[in-house]
N, C-alpha and C positions, 0 to 999 in steps of 0.2 A: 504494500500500500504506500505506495511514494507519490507525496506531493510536494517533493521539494521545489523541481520545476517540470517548465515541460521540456528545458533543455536534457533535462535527465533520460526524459524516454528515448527508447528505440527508433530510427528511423522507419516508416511505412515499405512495404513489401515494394508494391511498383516501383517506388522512387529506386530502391536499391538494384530492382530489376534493368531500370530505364538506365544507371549507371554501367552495369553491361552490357549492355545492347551498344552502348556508345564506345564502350571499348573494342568492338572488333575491327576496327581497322584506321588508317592514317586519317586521320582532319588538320586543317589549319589552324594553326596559334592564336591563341588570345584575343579570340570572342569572333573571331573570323570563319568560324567555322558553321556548316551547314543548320545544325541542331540551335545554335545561339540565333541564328535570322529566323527559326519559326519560333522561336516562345519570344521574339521583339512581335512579332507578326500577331503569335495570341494576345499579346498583352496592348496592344492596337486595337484588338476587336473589343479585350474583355472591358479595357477602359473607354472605347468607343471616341480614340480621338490618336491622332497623330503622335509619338512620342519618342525617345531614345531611351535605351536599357543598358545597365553597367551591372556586371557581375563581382558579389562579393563576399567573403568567406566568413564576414561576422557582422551583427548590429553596429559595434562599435567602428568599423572601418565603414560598415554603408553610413551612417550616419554622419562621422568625423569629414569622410570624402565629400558628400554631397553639400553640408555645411561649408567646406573650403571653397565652393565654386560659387554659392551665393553670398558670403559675408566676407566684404573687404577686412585688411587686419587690422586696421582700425574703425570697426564697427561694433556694433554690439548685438546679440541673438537674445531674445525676450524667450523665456523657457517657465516652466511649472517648478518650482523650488525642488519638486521631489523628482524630475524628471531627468532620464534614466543619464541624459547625455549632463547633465548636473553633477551628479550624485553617483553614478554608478562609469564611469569611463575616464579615468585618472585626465581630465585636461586633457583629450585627444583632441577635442572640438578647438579647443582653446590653439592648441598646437599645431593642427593640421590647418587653423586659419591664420596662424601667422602671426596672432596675438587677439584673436577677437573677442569680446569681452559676453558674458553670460553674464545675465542680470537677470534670477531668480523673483518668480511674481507669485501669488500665494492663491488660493482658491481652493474650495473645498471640494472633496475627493479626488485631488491631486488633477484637477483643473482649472485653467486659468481664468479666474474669475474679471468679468467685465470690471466689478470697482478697480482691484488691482491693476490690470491693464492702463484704462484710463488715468490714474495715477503716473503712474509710469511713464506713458507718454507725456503726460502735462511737465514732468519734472526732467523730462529727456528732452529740451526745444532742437526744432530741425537748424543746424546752421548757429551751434553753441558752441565755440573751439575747445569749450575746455570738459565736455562730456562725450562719449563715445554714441554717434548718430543709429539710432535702430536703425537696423538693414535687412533681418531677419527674425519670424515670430514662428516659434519651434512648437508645434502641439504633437503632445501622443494619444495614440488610438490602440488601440486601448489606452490610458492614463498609466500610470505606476500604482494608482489603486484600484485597478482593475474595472474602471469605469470608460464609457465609453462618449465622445463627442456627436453629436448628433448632425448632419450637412447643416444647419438651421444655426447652431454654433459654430461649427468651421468658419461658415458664412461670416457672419457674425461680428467674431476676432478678426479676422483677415479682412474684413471691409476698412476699420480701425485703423490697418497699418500700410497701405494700398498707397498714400497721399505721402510715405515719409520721404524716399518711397522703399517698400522694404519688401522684402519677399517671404512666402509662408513653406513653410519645411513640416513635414508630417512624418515623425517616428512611426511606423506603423509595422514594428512587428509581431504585433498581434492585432494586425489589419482585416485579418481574415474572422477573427473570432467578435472585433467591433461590428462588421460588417452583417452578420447574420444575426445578430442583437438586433440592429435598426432596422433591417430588411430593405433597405437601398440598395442604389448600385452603386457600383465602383466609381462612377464619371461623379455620381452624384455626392459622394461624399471626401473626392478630391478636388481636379480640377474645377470642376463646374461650381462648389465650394471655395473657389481664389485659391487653392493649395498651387505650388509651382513643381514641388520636389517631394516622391514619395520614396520614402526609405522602405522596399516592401519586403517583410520577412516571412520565409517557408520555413526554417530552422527549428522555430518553436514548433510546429503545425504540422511537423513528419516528415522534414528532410535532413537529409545526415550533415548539410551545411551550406545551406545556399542564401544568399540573403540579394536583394536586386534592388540599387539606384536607379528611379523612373524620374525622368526630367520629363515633365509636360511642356506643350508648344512654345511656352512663354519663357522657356528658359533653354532651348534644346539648342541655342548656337552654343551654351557653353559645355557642351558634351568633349567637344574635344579639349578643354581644360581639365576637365574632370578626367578624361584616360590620361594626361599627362601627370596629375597629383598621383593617381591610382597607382602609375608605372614607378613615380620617383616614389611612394611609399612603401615600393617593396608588395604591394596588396596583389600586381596584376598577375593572374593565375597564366600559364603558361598553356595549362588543358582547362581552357576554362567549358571547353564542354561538357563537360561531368558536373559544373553547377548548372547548366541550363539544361543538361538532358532531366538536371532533378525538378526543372520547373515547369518542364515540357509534359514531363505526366502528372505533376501536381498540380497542372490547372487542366490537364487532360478532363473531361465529363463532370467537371467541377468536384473533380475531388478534394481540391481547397476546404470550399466550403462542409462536404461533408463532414471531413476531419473536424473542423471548427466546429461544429455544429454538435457534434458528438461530445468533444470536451465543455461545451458550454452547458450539454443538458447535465452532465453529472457535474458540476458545478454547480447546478442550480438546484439538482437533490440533495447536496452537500448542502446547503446554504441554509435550503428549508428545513432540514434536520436540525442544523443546529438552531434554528430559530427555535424549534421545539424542545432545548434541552435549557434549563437553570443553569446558570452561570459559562452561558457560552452568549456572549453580539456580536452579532456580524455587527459591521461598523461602515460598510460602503455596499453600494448596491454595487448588484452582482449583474454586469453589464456583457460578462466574456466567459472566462475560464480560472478567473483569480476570486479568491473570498480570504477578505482579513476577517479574525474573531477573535475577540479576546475573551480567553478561557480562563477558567477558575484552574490554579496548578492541579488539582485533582482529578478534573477532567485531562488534562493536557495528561499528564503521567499514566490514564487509562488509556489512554489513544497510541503511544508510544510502544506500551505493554506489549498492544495489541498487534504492534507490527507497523506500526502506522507513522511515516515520518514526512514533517513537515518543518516550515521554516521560521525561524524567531525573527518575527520586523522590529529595526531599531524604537519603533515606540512602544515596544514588551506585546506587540499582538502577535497572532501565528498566522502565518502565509500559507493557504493549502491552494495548489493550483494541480488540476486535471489537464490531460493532455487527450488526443486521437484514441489513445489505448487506453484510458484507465477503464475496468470493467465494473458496471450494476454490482457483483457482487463485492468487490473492493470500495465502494460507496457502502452497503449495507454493512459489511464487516467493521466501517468504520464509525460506524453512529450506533452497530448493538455493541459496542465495547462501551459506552457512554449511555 
């Protein structure tokens, strides 16, 4: 019963399949190959608009890279205080832009709340020498508490920072598990939403390590910037067809979504269970495949007993996240312990 993450799980059968199948014979280098032009090709249709696609082996490098090509070094990136490129990726952002400054805004359940924002802006004037200019407004989808942005809010924030003028970047490695929460589309809850740049991740969601930079139209001359960072960061894979054969069948029949879709419902019998137990609160809505709750140590120590392992969040709550695999009985197992 693991729910440390969902980096923890197994990669999905296909994807591992679709990796050899791309092994049987010679392709060309680094993203030039047959298999990377049809999942640019899918990701065309499934976002329903013109794009460029960058392959890449982590969050932290899709994120860091696509951050360096919209935020000059002396700019600043507007992000959620808990959010991941913050808090969780040693200053990559910071580094791979050259010096550009992250300026943490607060809102509840690890979303960037309009008051904050607006503050922010008011106290950042465009054309101040002696503050660093917003240039980009960094949302995640899912949130880091496991909440999800609705197109309506995308919209919203990114209307806000359109006039600095500044560009909108969306974390979205658990893009696929926001996405089946809202029941939108893809065009709808990026582009067409003002997003420019989508960090899209399969890594969590059943592939053994593929994470993909999507520049939408509005930012696609800077593609060949971005493969120059890519190249001098050491990141450009050599066979990078092995991360696109993994995304070639992970969006194959929409099996994206199904995986997401799977780990969301048992997340949401996790969720309801402990709604019904004493001295266990969920503490955020449960918008994906992540639920914080903060447990009575007696509970937590039956849960552990039982086989059951999950993660301590720095504000003393526990992090139980479900993945593609986790099975109905491993949910059941974990709430008759409690």
């Amino acid at each position: 019963m693991n729910f440390l993450s969902d980096t923890t799980a197994p990669a999905h059968p296909d994807l591992i399949e679709a990796i050899a199948a791309a092994n049987r014979d010679f392709a060309p280098s680094y993203g030039a190959d047959p298999v990377s032009a049809r999942v640019e090709a899918q990701l065309k249709a499934i976002f329903e608009t013109d794009l460029k696609v960058l392959f890449a082996v982590s969050g932290t490098a899709s994120n860091a890279l696509a951050l360096s090509v919209l935020c000059p070094s002396h700019g600043a990136i507007l992000c959620h205080d808990e959010a991941h490129i913050h808090r969780d990726e040693r200053g990559a952002p910071e580094f791979f832009t050259g010096g550009g400054k992250l300026i943490p805004l607060p809102g509840d359940h690890a979303k960037i709340g309009m008051d904050g924002l607006e503050r922010a802006l008011a106290e950042i004037p465009e054309g101040f020498v002696h503050t660093s200019p917003v240039r980009v407004l960094s949302l995640s989808n899912l949130s880091e508490s496991g909440t999800a942005y609705t197109p309506s809010e995308v919209r919203e924030r990114a209307g806000r920072v359109k006039d600095r003028p500044a560009l909108v970047h969306m974390d979205g490695a658990r893009f696929a598990n926001a996405l089946v929460t809202l029941g939108c589309s893809p065009a709808e809850l990026t582009w067409k939403a003002g997003v420019n740049a989508l960090c899209f991740g399969a890594t969590k969601n059943g592939a053994l390590g593929a994470e993909a930079v999507i520049l939408f139209p509005s930012v696609m001359d800077r593609f060949e910037e971005l493969q120059a960072r890519q190249k001098r960061a050491g990141h450009m894979a050599p066979k990078m067809r092995f991360m696109a054969a993994q995304f070639e069948a992970w969006l194959r029949d929409d099996l994206w979504l199904d995986l997401a879709r799977t780990a969301n419902a048992r997340a949401k019998t996790l969720a309801d269970g402990f709604r019904c137990v004493d001295g266990a609160e969920v503490l955020h809505p449960v918008d994906g495949n992540e639920i914080f709750v903060r447990l009575d140590e007696a509970i937590a120590a039956k849960m552990r007993d039982a086989g059951a392992q999950f993660y301590q969040w720095p504000d003393g709550s526990a992090r139980f996240v479900t993945s593609w695999c986790t099975t109905k009985a491993e949910i059941v197992a974990t709430l008759a312990a409690i």
